[in-house]
Each structure stands twice: as structure tokens, then as C-alpha cells.
C-alpha positions in Angstrom: -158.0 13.5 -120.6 -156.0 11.5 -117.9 -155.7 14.1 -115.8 -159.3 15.0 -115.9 -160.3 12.1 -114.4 -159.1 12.2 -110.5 -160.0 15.8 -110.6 -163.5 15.5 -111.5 -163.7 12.5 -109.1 -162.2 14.2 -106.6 -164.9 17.1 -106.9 -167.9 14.6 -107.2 -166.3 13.0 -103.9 -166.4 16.6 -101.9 -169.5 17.2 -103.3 -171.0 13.8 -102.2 -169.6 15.2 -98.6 -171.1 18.2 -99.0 -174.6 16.9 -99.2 -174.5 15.1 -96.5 -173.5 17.6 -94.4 -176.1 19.8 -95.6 -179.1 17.0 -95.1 -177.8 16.1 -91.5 -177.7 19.8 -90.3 -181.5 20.2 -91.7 -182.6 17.2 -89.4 -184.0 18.2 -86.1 -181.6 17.1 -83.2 -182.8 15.7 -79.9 -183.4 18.9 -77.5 -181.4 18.7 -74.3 -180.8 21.9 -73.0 -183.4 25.4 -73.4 -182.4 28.7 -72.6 -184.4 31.5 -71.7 -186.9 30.0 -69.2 -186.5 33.4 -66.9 -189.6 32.5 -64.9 -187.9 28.6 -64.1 -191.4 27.3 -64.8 -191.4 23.3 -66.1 -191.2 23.1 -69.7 -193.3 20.7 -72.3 -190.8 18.5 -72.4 -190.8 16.6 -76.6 -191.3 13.2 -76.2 -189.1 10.9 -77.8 -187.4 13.9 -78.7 -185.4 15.5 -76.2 -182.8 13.8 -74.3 -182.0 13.2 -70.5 -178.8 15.4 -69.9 -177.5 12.5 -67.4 -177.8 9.8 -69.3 -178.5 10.8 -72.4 -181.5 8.6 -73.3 -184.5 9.8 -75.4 -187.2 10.9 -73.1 -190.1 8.9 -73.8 -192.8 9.3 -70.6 -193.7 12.5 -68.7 -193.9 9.9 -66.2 -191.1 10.7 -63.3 -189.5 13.1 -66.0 -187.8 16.0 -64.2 -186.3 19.0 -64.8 -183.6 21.5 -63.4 -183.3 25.4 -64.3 -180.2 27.6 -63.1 -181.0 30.5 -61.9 -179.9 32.2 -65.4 -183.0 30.5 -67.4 -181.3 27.6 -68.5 -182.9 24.6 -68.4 -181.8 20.7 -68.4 -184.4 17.5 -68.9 -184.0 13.8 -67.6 -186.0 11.0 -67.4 -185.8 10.2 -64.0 -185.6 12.0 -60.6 -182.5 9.9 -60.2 -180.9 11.0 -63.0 -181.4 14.7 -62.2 -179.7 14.3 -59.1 -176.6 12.4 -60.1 -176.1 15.3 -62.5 -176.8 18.3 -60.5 -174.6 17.1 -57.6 -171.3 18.7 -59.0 -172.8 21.8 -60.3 -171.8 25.7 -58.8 -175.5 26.3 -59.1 -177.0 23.2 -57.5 -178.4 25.2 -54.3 -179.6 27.7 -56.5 -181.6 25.5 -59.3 -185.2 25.0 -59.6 -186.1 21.6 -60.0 -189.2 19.6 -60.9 -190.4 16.5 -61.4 -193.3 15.2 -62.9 -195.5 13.2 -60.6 -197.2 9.4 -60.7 -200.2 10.4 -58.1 -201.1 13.7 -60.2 -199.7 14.0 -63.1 -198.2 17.3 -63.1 -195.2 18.8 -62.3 -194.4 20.1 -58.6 -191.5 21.0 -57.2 -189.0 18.3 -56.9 -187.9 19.5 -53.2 -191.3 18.9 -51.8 -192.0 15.8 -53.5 -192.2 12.7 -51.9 -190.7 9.5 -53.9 -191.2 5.8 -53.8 -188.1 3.4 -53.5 -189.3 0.7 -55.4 -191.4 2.4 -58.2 -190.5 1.7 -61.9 -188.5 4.7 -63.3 -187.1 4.9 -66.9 -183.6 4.6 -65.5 -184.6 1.4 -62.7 -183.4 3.8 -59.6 -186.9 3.3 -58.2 -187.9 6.9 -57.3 -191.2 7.2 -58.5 -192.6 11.1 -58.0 -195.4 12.0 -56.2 -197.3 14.9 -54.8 -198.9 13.5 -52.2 -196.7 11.7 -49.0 -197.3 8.0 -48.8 -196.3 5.2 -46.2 -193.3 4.0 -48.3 -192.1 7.2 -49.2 -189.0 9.1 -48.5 -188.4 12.7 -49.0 -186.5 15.0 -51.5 -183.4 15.1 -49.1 -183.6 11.0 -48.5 -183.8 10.3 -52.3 -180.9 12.5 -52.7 -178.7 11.2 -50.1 -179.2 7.4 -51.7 -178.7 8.4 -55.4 -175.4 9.6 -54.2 -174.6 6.4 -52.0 -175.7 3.7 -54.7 -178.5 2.9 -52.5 -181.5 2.1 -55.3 -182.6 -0.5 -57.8 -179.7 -0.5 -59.2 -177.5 -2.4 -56.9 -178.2 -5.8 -56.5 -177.8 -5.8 -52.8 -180.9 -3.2 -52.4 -182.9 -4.7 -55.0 -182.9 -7.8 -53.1 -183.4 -6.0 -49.8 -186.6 -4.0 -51.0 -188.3 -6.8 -54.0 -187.1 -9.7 -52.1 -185.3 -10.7 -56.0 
């Protein structure tokens, strides 16, 4: 009967681990990447349950969201234009990709390389690139918002916050 004993716990212990497994592979994880998308069209992106593929936050506003699709269908989510950039930068297919961004003037997405973009708009990530369709006075374009993402120029750093909110 002795040596019953550590082999029944031990089975009741693997099946204990076994459950769990099972329940956490029946929840649904957080989307971050969708294949498929042929026509590199913007997705619906799931609110609060897809994440950005840069930072890897949930994404919880359309707001500023973006995305970028390689030219093979597969498609990548962030929560801000900034974000999108940072990650695409070192990618083979960066020339190539479709990108889009959601837009604060219109609400709908538009091509991110024709979009114009604040520098001091709030963004889920505090870069300050707030999409729009439509050019405004304090806008910069696609190339511009690019070039400081990659230099550290944005909310961000305390020397350009200060410069552009005067904080």
C-alpha cells in the first residue's frame, strides 16, 4: 500500500498538469499576425484583442492604429504609426509592404505613405504622430515621420517634448 501512494500522487500531479494545459490552449490568444490578406486591404483590427507587433501592447483604439502587409498576404497590427515604423525598418520587405494607418480627421484607414501626421498628437505609444488624411499646418509627411522615429526625434525624448509642449 506504501508504494501505491507516490504513484497515484504522482499521476493526479500529471494529470493536474494536463488540465491546465488543455484549458490554456482552449483560450483565445491575442491576434498579432494574419495570413492570407492577398488583396493587402486593412483589416478589422479586434480591439483589446490583438496585439501591436512592436511593442506588444493590446490594441485598444482604431485611433492611429496601423497596419503593415508583405507582399505575400501577411499582415502585422500596431497601435501606433510610430510603432509600425520602428518595426518595419529592418525588414527584407519594407519597400515592398503595404501599410496603413487609421486616421484622426476621417476615421478610416488610408494609406500610411500619403498620410500626413501631427508631432504633438496623443498616440497610444506617446510618439506624437497622430494620422490624418487631410494635410494640415503642423503636419509632416510619411517620409518626415519616418526619418524622426528612426532618430529619437518625438514625444518620447525629453529634449523634444520640451521643444514642441514647452513641458
Amino acid at each position: 500500500m506504501k508504494k501505491l501512494i507516490p504513484i497515484v500522487t504522482t499521476i493526479l500531479f500529471i494529470a493536474v498538469i494536463a488540465v491546465i494545459f488543455i484549458s490554456m490552449a482552449k483560450e483565445e490568444q491575442p491576434v498579432t499576425v494574419v495570413k492570407g490578406n492577398k488583396e493587402a486591404k486593412p483589416l478589422p483590427i479586434k480591439l483589446n484583442a490583438t496585439n501591436d507587433t512592436q511593442c506588444k501592447m493590446l490594441i485598444k483604439r482604431v485611433e492611429n492604429s496601423a497596419e503593415a502587409v508583405a507582399p505575400d498576404g501577411r499582415t502585422w497590427f500596431f497601435d501606433d504609426p510610430g510603432c509600425m515604423v520602428l518595426w518595419l525598418e529592418n525588414k527584407r520587405f519594407k519597400d515592398k509592404a503595404k501599410l496603413w494607418v487609421y486616421t484622426i480627421d476621417t476615421n478610416r484607414w488610408v494609406d500610411a505613405k500619403r498620410a500626413y501626421y501631427g508631432v504633438t498628437d496623443a498616440t497610444a505609444m506617446h510618439y506624437g504622430f497622430g494620422a490624418r488624411e487631410k494635410e494640415c499646418k503642423e503636419c509632416i509627411d510619411f517620409e518626415e515621420m519616418r526619418r524622426r522615429m528612426l532618430t529619437g526625434e518625438n514625444l518620447t525624448n525629453p529634449k523634444i517634448r520640451k521643444k514642441l509642449l514647452g513641458i
